[in-house]
GUDOMI-263399 format. One record per residue: x, y, z of N, C-alpha, C, O in turn. Coordinates in steps of 0.1 Angstrom, whole numbers, always signed. Last residue first. Layout:
BEGIN
      nu      nv      nw     cau     cav     caw      cu      cv      cw      ou      ov      ow
       X       Y       Z       X       Y       Z       X       Y       Z       X       Y       Z
...
//
This chain:
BEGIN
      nu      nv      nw     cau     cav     caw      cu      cv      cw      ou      ov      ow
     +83    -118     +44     +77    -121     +29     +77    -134     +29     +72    -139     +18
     +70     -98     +65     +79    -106     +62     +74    -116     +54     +63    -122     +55
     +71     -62     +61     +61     -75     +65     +66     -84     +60     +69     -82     +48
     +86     -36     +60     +78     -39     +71     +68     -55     +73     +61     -58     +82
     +99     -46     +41    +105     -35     +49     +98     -31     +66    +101     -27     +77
     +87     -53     +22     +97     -60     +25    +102     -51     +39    +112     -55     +46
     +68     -34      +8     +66     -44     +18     +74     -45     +27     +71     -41     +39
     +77     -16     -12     +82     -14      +3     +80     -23     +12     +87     -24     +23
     +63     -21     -39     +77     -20     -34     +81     -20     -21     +92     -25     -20
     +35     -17     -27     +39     -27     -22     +53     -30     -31     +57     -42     -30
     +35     +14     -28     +40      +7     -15     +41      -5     -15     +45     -10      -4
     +20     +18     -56     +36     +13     -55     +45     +10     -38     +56      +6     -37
      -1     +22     -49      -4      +7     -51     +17      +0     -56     +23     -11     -57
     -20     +41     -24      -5     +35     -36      +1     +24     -39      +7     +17     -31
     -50     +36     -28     -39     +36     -17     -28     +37     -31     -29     +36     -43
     -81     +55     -26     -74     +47     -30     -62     +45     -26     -59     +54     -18
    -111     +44      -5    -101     +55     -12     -89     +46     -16     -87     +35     -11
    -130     +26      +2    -128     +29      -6    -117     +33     -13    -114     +28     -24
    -134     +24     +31    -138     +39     +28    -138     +38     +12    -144     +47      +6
    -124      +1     +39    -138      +6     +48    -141     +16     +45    -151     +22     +51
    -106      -8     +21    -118     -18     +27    -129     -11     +33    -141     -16     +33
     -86     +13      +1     -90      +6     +21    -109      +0     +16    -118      +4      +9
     -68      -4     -21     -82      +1     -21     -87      -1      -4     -90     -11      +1
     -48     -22     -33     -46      -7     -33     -60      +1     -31     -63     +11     -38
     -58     -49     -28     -57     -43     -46     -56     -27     -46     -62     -20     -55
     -57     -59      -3     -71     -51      -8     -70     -48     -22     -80     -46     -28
     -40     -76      +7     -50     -82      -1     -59     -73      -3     -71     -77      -3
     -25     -58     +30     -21     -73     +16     -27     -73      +6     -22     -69      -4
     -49     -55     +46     -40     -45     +35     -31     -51     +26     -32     -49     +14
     -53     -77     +57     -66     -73     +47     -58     -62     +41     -61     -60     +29
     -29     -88     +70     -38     -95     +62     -43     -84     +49     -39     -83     +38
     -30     -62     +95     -20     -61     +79     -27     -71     +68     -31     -65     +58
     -61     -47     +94     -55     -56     +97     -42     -59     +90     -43     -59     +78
     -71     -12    +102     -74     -27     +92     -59     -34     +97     -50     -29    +103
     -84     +18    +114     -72      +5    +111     -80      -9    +102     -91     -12     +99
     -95     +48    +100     -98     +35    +104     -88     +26    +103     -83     +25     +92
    -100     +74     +85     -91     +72    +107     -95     +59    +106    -102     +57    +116
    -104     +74     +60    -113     +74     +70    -109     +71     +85    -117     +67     +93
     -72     +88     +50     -91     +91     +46     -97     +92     +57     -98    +102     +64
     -55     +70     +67     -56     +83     +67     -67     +89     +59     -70     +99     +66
     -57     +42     +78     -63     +43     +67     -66     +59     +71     -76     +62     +78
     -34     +19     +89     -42     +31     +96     -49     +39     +80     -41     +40     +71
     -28     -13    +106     -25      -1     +90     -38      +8     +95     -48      +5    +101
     -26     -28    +124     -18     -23    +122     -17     -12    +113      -8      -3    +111
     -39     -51    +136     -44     -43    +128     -35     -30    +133     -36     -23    +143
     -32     -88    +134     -32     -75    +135     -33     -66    +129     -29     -67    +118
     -28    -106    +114     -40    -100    +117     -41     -94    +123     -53     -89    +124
      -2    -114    +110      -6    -104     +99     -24    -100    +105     -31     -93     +99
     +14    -127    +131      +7    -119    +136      +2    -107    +119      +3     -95    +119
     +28    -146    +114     +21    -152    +119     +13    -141    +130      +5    -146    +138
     +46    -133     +96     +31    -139     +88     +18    -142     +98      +5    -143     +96
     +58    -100    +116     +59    -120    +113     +44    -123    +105     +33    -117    +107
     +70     -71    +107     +59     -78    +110     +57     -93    +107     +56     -98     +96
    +102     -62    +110     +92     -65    +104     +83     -70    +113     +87     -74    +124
    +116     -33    +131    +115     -45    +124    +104     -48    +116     +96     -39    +114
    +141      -9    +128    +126     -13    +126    +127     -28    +123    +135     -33    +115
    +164      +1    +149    +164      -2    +136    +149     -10    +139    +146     -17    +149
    +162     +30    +173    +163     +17    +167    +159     +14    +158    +150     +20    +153
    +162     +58    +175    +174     +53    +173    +179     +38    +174    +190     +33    +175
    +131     +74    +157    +137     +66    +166    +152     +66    +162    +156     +70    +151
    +129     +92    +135    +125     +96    +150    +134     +90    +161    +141     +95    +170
    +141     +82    +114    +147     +99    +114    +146    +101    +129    +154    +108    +136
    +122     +59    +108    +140     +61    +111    +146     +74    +118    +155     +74    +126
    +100     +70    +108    +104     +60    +115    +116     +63    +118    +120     +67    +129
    +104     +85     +81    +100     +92     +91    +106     +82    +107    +114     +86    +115
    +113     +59     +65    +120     +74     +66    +116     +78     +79    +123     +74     +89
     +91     +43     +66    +102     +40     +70    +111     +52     +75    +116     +53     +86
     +59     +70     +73     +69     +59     +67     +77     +55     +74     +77     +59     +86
     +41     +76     +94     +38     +78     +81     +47     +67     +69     +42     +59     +61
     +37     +49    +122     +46     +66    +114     +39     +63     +98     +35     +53     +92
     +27     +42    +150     +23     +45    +140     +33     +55    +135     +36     +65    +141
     +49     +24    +176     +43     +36    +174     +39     +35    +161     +46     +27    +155
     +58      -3    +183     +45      +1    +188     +39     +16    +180     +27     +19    +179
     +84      -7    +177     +82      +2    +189     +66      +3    +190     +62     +11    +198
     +84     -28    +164     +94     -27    +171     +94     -17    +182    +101     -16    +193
     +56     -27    +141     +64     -38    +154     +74     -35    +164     +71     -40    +175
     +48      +1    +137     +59      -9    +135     +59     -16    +148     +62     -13    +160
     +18      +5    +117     +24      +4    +134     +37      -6    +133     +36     -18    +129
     +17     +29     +91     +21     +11     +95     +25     +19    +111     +30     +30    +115
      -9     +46     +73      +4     +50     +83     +10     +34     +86      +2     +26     +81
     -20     +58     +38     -14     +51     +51     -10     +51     +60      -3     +61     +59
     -15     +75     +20     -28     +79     +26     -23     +70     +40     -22     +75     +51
     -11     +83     -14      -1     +83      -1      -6     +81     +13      +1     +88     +20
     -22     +97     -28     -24     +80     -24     -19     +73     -15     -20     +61     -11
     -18    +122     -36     -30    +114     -31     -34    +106     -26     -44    +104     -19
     +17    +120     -21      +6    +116     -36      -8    +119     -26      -9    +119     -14
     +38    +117      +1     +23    +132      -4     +17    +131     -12      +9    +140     -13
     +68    +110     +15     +55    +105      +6     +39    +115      +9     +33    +117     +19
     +79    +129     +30     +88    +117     +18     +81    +114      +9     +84    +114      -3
     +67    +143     +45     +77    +154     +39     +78    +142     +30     +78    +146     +18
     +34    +126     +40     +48    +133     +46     +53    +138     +43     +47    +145     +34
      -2    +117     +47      +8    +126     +42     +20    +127     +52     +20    +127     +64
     -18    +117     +70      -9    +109     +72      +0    +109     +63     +11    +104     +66
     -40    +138     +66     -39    +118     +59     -31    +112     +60     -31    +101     +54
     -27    +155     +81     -42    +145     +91     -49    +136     +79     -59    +128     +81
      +5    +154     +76      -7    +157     +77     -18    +148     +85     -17    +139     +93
     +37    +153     +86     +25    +144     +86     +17    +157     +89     +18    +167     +97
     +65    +164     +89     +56    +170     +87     +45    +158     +84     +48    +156     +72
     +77    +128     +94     +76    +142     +91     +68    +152     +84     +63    +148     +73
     +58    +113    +123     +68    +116    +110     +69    +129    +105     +63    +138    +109
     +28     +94    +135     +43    +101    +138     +53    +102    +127     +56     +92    +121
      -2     +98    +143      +5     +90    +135     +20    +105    +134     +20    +117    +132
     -22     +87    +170     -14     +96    +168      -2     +89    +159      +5     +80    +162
     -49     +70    +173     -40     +72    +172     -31     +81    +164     -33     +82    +152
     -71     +81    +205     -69     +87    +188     -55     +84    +184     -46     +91    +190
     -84     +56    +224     -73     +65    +228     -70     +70    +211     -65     +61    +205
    -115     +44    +229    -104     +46    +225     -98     +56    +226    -104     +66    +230
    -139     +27    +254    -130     +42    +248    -120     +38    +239    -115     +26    +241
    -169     +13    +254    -158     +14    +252    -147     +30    +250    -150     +40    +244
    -188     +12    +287    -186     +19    +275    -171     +18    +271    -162     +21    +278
//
């Protein structure tokens, strides 16, 4: 039988959509596993504030990893398929902020 371990998304004040003190729209719904430490955070901000290493990007060549956390339905998705949803998780629908893909650059290498 398989287990999983619940991932635990990290930042400020984070809600249970993964809401922050920085980002709280409705849409705001995401979390990214950063490359550099493995840990899920709500945002850059939050990321930064915790750790006292600088974040890296995610390479083109691991975008199928499933790294994005879909605060609606607790479900990960792949960076790939968050790329390419049109601001819409894949597995619930709900809607995402479709102005995070100003932020890419910051976590997925362009």
């Amino acid at each position: 039988m398989k287990t999983t371990e619940p991932i635990i998304i990290q930042g400020t004040e984070v809600n249970e959509r993964t809401q922050c003190a920085h980002y709280h729209s409705e849409r705001d719904i995401i979390a990214i596993q950063h490359k550099c430490c493995g840990g899920f955070y709500a945002c850059i901000q939050c990321h930064n504030e915790a750790v006292s290493h600088a974040p890296q990007v995610w390479p083109k060549t691991e975008f199928q990893i499933e790294a994005i956390y879909c605060g609606n339905c607790h479900q990960t998705l792949p960076i790939a398929s968050y790329l390419s949803c049109n601001s819409t998780c894949p597995h619930c629908q709900a809607a995402f902020n479709p102005g995070c893909a100003n932020h890419y650059h910051l976590y997925f290498e362009q």
